[in-house]
N, C-alpha and C positions, 0 to 999 in steps of 0.2 A: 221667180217661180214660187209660185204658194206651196201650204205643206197638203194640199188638195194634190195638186198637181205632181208632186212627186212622190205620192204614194200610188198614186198611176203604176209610174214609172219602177217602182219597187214590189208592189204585188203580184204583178204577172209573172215579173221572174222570179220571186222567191215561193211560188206554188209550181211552177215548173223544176224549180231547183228540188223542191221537195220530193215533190214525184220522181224525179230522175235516183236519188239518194235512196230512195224506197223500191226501188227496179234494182238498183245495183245491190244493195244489201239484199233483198230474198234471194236474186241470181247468185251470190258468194255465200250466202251461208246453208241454202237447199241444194248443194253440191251438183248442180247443172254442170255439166259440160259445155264448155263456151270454149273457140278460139278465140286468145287473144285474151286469154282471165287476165295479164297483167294488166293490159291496159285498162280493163275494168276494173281493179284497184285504185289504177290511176284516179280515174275519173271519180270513183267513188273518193277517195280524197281529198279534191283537189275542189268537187262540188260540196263537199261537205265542209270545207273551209268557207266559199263562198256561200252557201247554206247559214253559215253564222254570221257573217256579215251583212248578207240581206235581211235574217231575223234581226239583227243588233237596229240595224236602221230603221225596220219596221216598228220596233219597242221608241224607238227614240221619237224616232214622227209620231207616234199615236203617245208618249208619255204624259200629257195635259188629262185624255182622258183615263187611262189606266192610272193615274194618281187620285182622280175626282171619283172615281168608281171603287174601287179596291181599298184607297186610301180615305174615307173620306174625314171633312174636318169635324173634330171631338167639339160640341157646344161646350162653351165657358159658363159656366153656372154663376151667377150673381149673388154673391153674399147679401145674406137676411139679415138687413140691418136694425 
């Protein structure tokens, strides 16, 4: 599997994961009434661990270009001889 093909596989769910993590944080911290708040801690946790794993992996498959981009290389200047 190329790294095409497995950021397929890693962006859907890590912009779902986002979205969900950004549901649970306004619903706990805009003090909504919900049954069942713990399990929405739960969840808020538990996708916010996974939340950083799917970022961690997203940095890592795209690191070639966020290094050439961000980082790019300093030219070597040629001493005048």
């Amino acid at each position: 599997m190329n790294k095409n093909e497995m950021l397929r596989y890693v962006n859907l769910p890590l912009v779902f994961s986002f979205l969900i993590q950004a549901a649970t944080a306004l619903i706990i911290f805009s003090g909504i009434k919900v049954p069942g708040k713990g399990l929405l801690y739960e969840v808020h946790e538990y996708n916010g661990l996974l939340l950083i794993a799917l970022a961690a992996t997203h940095i890592l498959l795209n690191w070639s270009w966020i290094r050439v981009t961000l980082f790019p290389a300093k030219k070597r200047q040629v001493p005048a001889s």
